[in-house]
N, CA, C and O of each residue as an XYZ file, in Angstrom:
240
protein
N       0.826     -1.192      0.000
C       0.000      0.000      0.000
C       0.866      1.249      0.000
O       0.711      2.135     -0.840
N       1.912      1.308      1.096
C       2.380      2.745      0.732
C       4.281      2.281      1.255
O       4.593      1.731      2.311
N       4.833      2.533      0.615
C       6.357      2.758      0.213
C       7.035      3.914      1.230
O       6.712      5.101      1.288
N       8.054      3.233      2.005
C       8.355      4.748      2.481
C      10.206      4.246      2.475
O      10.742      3.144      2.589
N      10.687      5.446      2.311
C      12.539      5.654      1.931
C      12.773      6.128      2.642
O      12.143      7.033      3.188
N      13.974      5.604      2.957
C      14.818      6.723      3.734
C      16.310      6.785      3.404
O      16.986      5.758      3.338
N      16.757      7.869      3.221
C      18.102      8.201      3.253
C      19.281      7.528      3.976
O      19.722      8.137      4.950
N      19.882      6.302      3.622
C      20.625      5.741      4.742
C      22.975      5.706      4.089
O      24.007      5.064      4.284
N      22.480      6.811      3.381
C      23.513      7.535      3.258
C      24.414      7.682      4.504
O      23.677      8.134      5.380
N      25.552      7.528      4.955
C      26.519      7.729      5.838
C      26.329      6.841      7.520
O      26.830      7.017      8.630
N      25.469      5.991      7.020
C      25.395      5.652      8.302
C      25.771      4.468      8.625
O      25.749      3.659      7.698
N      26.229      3.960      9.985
C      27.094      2.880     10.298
C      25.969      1.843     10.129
O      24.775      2.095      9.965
N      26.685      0.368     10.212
C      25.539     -0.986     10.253
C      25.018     -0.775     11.333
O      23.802     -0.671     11.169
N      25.324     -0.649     12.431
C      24.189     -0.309     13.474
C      22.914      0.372     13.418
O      21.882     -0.144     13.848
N      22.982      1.850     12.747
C      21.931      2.628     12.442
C      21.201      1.974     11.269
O      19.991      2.165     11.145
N      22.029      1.033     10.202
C      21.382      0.602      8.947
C      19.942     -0.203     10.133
O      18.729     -0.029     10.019
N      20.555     -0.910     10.996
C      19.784     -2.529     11.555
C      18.882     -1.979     12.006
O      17.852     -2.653     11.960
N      18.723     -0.447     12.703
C      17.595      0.052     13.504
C      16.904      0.710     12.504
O      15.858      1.271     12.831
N      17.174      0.745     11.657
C      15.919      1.271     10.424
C      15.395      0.245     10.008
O      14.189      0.244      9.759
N      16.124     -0.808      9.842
C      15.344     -2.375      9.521
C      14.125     -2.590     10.147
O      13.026     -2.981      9.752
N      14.843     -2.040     11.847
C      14.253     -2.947     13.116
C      12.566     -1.623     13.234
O      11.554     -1.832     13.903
N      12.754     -0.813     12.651
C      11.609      0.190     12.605
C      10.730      0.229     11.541
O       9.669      0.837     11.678
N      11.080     -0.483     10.206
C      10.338     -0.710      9.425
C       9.407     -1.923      9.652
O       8.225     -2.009      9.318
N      10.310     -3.020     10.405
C       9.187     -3.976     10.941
C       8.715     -4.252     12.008
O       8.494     -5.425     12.308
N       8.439     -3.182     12.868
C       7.955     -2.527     13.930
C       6.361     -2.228     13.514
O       5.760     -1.490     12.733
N       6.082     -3.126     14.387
C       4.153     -3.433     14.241
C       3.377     -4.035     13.001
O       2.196     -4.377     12.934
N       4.430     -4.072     11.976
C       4.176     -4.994     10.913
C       3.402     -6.441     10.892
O       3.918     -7.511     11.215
N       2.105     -6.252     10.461
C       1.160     -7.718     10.685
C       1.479     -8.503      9.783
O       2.043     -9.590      9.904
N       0.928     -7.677      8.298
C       1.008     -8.673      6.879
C       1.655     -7.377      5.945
O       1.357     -6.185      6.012
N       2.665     -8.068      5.038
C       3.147     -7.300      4.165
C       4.591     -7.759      3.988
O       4.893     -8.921      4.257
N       5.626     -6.752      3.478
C       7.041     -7.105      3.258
C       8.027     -6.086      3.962
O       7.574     -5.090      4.525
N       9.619     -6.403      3.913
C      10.397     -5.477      4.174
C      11.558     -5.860      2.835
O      12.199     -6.894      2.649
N      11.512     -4.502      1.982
C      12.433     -5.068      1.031
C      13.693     -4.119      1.215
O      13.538     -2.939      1.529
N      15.226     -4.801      0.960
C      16.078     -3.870      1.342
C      16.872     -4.207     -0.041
O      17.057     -5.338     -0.491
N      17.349     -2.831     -0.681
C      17.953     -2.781     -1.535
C      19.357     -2.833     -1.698
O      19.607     -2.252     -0.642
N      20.392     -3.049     -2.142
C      21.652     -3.170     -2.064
C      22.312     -3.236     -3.348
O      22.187     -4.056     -4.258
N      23.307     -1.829     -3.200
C      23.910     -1.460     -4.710
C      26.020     -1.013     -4.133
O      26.590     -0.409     -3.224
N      26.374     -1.746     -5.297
C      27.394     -1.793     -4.548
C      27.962     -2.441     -3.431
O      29.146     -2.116     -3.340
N      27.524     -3.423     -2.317
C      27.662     -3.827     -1.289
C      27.012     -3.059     -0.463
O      27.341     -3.298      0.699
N      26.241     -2.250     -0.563
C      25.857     -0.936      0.221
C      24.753     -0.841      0.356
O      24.278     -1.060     -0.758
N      23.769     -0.593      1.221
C      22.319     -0.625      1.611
C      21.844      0.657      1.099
O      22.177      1.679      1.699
N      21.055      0.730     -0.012
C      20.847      1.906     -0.309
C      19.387      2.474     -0.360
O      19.067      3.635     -0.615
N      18.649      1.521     -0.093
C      17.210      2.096      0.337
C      16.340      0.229      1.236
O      16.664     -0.935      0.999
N      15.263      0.762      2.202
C      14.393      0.169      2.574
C      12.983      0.526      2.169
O      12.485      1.650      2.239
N      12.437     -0.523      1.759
C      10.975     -0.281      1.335
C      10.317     -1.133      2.364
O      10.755     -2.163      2.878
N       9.082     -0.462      2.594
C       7.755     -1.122      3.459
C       7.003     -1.263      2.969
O       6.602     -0.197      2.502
N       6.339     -2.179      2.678
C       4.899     -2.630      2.167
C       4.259     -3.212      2.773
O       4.701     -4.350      2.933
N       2.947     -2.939      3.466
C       2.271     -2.890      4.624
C       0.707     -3.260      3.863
O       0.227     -2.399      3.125
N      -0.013     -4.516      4.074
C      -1.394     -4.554      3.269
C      -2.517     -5.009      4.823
O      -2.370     -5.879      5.681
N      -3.563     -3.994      4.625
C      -4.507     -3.963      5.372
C      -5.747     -4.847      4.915
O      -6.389     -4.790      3.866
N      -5.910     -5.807      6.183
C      -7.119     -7.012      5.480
C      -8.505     -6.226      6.094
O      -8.586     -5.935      7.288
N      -9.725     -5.886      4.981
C     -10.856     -5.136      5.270
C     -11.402     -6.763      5.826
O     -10.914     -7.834      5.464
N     -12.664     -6.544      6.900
C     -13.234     -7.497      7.303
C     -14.801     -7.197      6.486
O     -15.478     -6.171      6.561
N     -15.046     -8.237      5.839
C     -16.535     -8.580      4.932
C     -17.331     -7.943      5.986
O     -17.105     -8.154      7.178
N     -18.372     -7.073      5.513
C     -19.877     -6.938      6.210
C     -20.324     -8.023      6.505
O     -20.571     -8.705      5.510
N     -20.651     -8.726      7.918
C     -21.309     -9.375      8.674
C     -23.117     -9.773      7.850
O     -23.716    -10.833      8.031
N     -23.545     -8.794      7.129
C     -24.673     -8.732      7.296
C     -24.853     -8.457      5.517
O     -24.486     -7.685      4.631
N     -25.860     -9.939      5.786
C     -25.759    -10.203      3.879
C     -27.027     -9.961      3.064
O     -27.800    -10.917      3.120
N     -27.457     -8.903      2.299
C     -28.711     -8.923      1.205
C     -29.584     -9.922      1.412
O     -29.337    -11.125      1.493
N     -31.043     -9.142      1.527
C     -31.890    -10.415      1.526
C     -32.494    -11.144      0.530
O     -33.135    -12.157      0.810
């Protein structure tokens, strides 16, 4: 549903792991995709999908 980036330009593996560890922070259903160019982590994507629950109550 919605994509979010972040800039992980200059930052040590430690800070890379806690952006990991925040993208899949409350995460039910969906993905964590991490990109890597160069040997180098250069973006995290979130993809996060919300399950609607059917109306209970059916046409007569």
């Amino acid at each position: 549903m919605s994509a979010t980036l972040r800039n992980l330009e200059g930052q040590d593996e430690a800070g890379i792991l806690r952006e990991i560890q925040a993208a899949l922070q409350g995460l039910k259903f969906g993905s964590v995709e991490i990109t890597v160019h160069n040997g180098q982590v250069v973006q995290i994507e979130r993809k996060e999908k919300f399950r609607l629950n059917a109306s209970s109550s059916k046409p007569s």
